[in-house]
Each structure stands twice: as structure tokens, then as C-alpha cells.
ZADREN-235194 format. One record per residue (C-alpha): residue in one letter; x, y, z. Coordinates in steps of 0.05 Angstrom, whole numbers, plus 5000, padded with zeros to 4 digits. Last residue first. Layout:
BEGIN
AXYZ;...
% end
This chain:
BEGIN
X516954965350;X522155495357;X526355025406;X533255345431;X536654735467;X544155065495;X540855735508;X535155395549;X539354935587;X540155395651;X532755525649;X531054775654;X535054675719;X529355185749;X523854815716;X525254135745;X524454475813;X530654495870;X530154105914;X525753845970;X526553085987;X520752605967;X525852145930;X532052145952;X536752315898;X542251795888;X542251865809;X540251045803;X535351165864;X531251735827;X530751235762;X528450665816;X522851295834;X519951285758;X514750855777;X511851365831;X511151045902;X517251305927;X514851995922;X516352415859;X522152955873;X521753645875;X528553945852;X535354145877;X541254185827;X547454085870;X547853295879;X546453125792;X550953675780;X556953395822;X555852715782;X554353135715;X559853505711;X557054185679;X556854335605;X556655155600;X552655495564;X547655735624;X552655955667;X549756555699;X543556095708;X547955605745;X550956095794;X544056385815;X541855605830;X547855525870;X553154985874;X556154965798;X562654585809;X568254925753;X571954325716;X569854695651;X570354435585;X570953705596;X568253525530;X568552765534;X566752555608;X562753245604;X558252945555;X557252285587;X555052565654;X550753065618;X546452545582;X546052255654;X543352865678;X538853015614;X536952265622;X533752465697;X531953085674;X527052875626;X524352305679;X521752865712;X517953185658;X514552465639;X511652265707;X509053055701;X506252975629;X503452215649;X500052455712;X497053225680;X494052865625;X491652305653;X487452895695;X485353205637;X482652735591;X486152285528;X482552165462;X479452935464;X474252735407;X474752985338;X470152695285;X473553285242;X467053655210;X462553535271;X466953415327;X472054055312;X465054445304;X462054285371;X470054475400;X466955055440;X471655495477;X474455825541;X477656285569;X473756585638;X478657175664;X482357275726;X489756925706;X489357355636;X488558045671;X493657875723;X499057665678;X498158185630;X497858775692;X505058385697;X508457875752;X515157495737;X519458065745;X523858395686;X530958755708;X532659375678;X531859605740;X528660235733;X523059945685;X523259245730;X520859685788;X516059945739;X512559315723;X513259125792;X509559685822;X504459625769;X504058835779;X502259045864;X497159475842;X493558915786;X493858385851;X490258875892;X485959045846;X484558175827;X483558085898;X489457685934;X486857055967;X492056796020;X491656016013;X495855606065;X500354976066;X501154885989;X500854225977;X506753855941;X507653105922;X511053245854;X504052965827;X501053325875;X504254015848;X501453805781;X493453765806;X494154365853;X496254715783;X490654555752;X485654765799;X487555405810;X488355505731;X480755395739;X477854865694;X474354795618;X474554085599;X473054105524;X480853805515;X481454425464;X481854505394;X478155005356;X476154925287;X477955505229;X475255315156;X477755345087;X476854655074;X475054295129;X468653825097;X474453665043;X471452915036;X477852605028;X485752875028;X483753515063;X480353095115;X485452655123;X490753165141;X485153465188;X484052765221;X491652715231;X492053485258;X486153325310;X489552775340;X496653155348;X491953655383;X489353105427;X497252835445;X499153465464;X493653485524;X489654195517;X488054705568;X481255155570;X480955605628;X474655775687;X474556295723;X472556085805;X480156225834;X477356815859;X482957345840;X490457055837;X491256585896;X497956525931;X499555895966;X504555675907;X508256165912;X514455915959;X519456055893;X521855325898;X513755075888;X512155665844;X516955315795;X512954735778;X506755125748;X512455525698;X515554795689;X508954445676;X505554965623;X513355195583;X518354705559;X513254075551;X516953515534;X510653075554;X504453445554;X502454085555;X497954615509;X494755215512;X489155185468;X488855065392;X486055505333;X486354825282;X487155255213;X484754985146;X487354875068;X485154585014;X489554804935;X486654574874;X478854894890;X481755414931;X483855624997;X489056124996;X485356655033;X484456205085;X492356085095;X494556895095;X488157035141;X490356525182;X496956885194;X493957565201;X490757195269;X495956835298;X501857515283;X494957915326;X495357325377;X502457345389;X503158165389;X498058065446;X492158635454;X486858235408;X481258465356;X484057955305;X479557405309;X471557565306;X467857075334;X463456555297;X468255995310;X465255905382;X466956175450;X464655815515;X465656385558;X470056925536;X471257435595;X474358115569;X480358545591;X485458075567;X482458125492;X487157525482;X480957025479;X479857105400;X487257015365;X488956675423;X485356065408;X491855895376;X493455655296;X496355075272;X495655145200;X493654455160;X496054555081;X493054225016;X493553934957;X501454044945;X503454194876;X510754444888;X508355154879;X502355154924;X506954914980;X511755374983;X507356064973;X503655695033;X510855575073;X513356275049;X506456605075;X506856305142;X514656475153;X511657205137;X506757155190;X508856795253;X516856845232;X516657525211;X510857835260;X513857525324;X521457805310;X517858565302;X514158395376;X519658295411;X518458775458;X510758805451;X510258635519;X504258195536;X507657485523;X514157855548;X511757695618;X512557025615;X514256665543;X513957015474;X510556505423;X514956395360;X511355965308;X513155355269;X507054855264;X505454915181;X502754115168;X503854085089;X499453595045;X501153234985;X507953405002;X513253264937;X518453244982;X524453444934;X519654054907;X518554214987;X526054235008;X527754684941;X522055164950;X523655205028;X530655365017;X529155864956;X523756165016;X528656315066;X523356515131;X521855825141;X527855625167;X531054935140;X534454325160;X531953725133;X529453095178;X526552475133;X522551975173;X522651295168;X530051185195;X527851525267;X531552065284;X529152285359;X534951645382;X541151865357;X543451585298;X544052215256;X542852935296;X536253135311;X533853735266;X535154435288;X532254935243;X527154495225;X523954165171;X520153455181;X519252935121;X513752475131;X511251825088;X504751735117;X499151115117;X502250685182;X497051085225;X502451025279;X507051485240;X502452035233;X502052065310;X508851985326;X510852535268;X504852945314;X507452915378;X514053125358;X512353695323;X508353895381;X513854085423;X518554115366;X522053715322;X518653815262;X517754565253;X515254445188;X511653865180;X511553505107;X506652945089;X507452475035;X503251935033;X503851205028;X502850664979;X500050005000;
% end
């Protein structure tokens, strides 16, 4: 039986990843992935059956010549830069956003329509509606207006969808999947931002009432709802030129949420001190401006406070009618298997470490402090002394991966430092614009 071509740019990212696994296991797809990173040869994220090419989307004679050697039937556009933290509702940055989110879109359609592909799947964000911070949006459906937003990330979202509708034609199907914030294994940004509050003695604070509810989104779902897209396009066409949302249809308090990852790391806060939503806005003013005099940016913003007190949340009646799509894995599996997963990240990252400093042996310097190791972010540290200085919340002894916690000789329910702290000092050395 003859298989498919399918391209993916931004192929070995958070999603990426999820969704090469998930086209792979329908056994119908021949996939190559672009990226500006691919995984090196042999190692274990380059599997033989799928075809990694290096390439950014914003050089369009190396996307031209990477999607003519392809020969896509149908191209899966997941590259996107999405400012983190407080810079999410900056607009510093904001120029860098535009090019990749909007002109990177237009080079991978302009891409695609000249090599002959049939169709193109955008992976788009329900931000380009909800990120009006100041409103509530309850139960949102496809009939709202995108575009009206105060994020640079959701306006880039939303004048890149107009770029793929508008190409929508009778030789040439395309959609866009607006998706929800998403987590699941490998995730970079949801767990360790909810993880951290533990080491930074937060986690007893309480934003507003705690009562608004959020949509959230396993990984795994949204890689569901891009294979029944691809098939879509390739069949009955029922999502051509169309905008679904994709959520797990479980709308839930952030509150809620994050009680539900700190007890997987076998936290609970001790006390809850409600701060009203004005208080909390005051207190992100003074910060916002201590941070202007500083120079140095703090982790609370009007943006942060805005979005944490508002309802956010959508319909996915459309996404079930025209894709058949039904969240395959809920919430609170969701949460276990993407925190079980997290932790046993940084125990191969140690390891990985180990072996990398046995060969490299850059720097013989012992990294004891957390402020110490984000200074030296590029640096390869010793993994044996690393793997006793970096503190984080282990899983109790009756999680599975608790044999992995006695191979590194870190007791397991001891308070360390979080995953998400030892993930900062990697982030120059693993740069991920998936």
C-alpha cells in the first residue's frame, strides 16, 4: 500500500513531535520534518522512516527546494514563535513575532502551492479571539471575530490565518486548528512555569477568585486533531477553508490545575492567602515599573493578572462535527503522564550530561547555587556533582519512575530544586522554535 507524503515544518518541536508519532502510527504517511535544528543522525529522535531537513521558514529558495524534493501532498505549518512570561504581553519582541508567525506563514503556503501540494493544515491558537485580556469569553465558538486582540502573538495568529484562508481554493485545501494552551510530555513551558512556584514559595497565593474557568489541551489531542485534518483535506474536504478549535473540552480553573501538578510532585501548598484581582493589578504596576528602573523583568505583569482572572474558554462542537474529533486522552491522565514524563527528562538530561562532560570536559568549575547556574547557562557541567547540587521536587517513592531517582542517588520526596529551574540553565544550549 502506497503512502503519503506529508511535510511538517517545525518538526521537532513540542508538538512536532507529537504529531510525526502520530502520523507514524497510522502506518499511511511518508513524513519529512523541517527544522532549524533537526536531531542529529543515529541518535534516538531520528527515526530511519522519517526524513529530517534543515530549513527556516523565513528563506523561501530553501523552502521551495526542500518542498519540490518532498513532493507534500499535504503540508502541516507548526513553526511559530510564542513570547514566554511576561514578554507574552510586551510588545518587545514583537517585530521578531510578525516575521516568523506571518511571513514564515506566507513562504510555507507560497511553498506549498508551487510544488503541487493539495492542501496545508495551520496550527493556529485560540488566542487570536480570547487575548482581549480585559474581556471574559465563555464558551466561545468559530463565529467570533479573530483579530481584535492586545498580544503581538495573537494579532501575528490571526493575520496568519488570514494568509492560509485566503489561499483556499478548488486545487489547493487548506484549514487552521485555533488550539489551546497546550502540555504534555516535553513540555518547555505549562508544567515547568506551574512547577516553579513550588521553589519560589508561591504556590499558596491565589490570583482573584480562583472560580474562572480556562481551557488547556493534552499534546497528544491536538496531534489527534491534525491527523484527522490531514485526512480530511485528502477526502471529503468538509474542512476546507475553515477554522476549528481545539481544546480537551474540559474547561477548569488555573487554581485547579496547578494543585493537580504540584500533587504529582507531592506538594500542597500549606495555606491560601486570596489576593483580589485590584490588589493583585497594584502590586503588577509596582513591579512593572520596578523592572523599568531596574532593567530587570519580574515574573508578575497587569498581562498576567488580567489573563489569570478571566473565563477562556471554547466550543470544539465544530471540531466534532466536521473532524470526528474527540479529546482521546482527559485531563487528569494528562496532568499524571506529562509530570511522570517531565521528571524522567531530567533524569536522562543528567545522565546525558555525565557522558558529555566525560568527553568535552570544558569546565571543571562545580556549579553549587541556583544563581550560579543560570549565569552559566552554556556551559556543560559535571554531571555527578550536577546531579547532587541541582535541587528539585522529587516524585514519592511510590511513583514508577522512583528506581530512576535511586540510580542518580536523589532521595525521593526530598525538597530540591524544581525541574523548571534546571530547565532555564539549558535553554540557550536547546533553543526550540516549535
Amino acid at each position: 500500500m502506497s503512502q503519503t507524503n506529508i511535510l511538517i515544518t517545525g518538526g521537532c518541536g513540542f508538538l512536532g513531535t507529537s504529531l510525526i508519532s502520530s502520523l507514524l502510527a497510522t502506518n499511511r504517511y511518508s513524513i519529512t520534518a523541517i527544522d532549524i535544528t533537526p536531531p542529529s543522525l543515529g541518535t534516538r529522535t531520528f527515526p530511519s522512516h522519517v526524513r529530517y531537513v534543515r530549513a527556516d521558514v523565513l528563506d523561501p529558495s530553501a523552502l521551495q527546494t526542500v518542498f519540490t524534493e518532498a513532493q507534500p501532498a499535504i503540508v502541516i505549518h507548526a513553526v511559530a514563535i510564542f513570547p514566554i512570561g511576561v514578554a507574552r504581553y510586551s510588545t518587545k519582541g514583537r517585530d521578531a513575532v510578525f516575521k516568523v508567525n506571518v511571513e514564515g506563514t506566507r513562504n510555507v503556503v507560497n511553498a506549498a502551492r508551487e510544488c503541487g501540494a493539495r492542501g496545508l493544515v495551520y496550527t493556529s491558537s485560540t488566542t487570536v479571539v480570547v487575548d482581549s485580556l480585559a474581556h471574559d469569553f465563555r464558551n466561545v465558538d468559530e463565529k467570533w471575530p479573530a483579530g481584535d486582540v492586545d498580544t503581538s502573538y495573537g494579532q501575528s495568529k490571526a493575520l496568519a490565518e488570514d494568509v492560509v484562508l485566503a489561499a483556499n481554493d478548488s486545487d489547493f485545501k487548506t484549514c487552521v486548528l485555533r488550539v489551546a494552551p497546550m502540555f504534555g510530555e516535553n513540555d518547555t513551558i505549562l508544567i515547568p512555569a506551574v512547577h516553579a512556584l513550588i521553589a519560589a514559595r508561591q504556590t499558596g497565593f491565589v490570583l482573584g477568585t480562583a472560580e474562572n474557568l480556562q481551557d488547556f489541551v493534552y499534546v497528544g489531542n491536538v496531534a489527534d486533531a491534525h491527523v484527522l485534518a490531514v485526512a480530511n483535506l485528502l477526502n471529503s474536504q468538509t474542512v476546507a477553508g475553515e477554522a476549528l478549535f481545539i481544546s480537551n473540552g474540559e474547561p477548569v480553573s488555573l487554581r485547579d490545575l496547578c494543585l493537580a501538578i504540584w500533587k504529582e510532585f507531592g506538594h500542597v501548598p500549606k495555606y491560601s492567602v486570596r489576593i483580589p484581582e485590584g490588589v493583585a493589578w497594584w502590586i503588577a504596576v509596582i513591579t512593572e515599573v520596578a523592572g523599568w528602573v531596574t532593567g530587570i523583568e519580574g515574573t508578575l505583569s497587569r498581562g498576567v493578572v488580567s489573563e489569570a482572572c478571566r473565563d477562556r474558554y471554547v466550543s470544539i462542537v465544530k471540531a466534532g462535527r466536521l473532524l470526528g474529533y474527540r479529546p482521546r486522552v482527559g485531563l487528569v491522565e494528562a496532568v499524571k503522564i506529562s509530570c511522570e514524563v517531565s521528571f524522567a527528562v531530567f533524569v536522562l538530561v543528567c545522565e546525558a550530561l555525565t557522558t558529555v562532560y566525560s568527553i568535552i570536559r570544558k569546565r571543571s568549575k562545580v556549579v553549587r547555587s541556583y544563581q550560579e547556574m543560570q549565569k552559566d547557562g552554556d556551559d556543560v557541567f559535571r554531571g555527578r556533582q550536577l546531579r547532587d547540587s541541582v535541587r528539585i521536587y522529587c516524585v514519592s517513592r511510590s511513583n514508577p519512575l522512583a528506581s530512576m531517582t535511586q540510580k542518580l542517588r536523589i532521595r525521593p520526596g526530598s525538597r530540591y530544586l524544581p525541574i523548571a529551574s534546571f530547565h532555564s540553565c539549558l535553554m540557550k544550549v536547546a533553543q526550540d522554535r516549535g
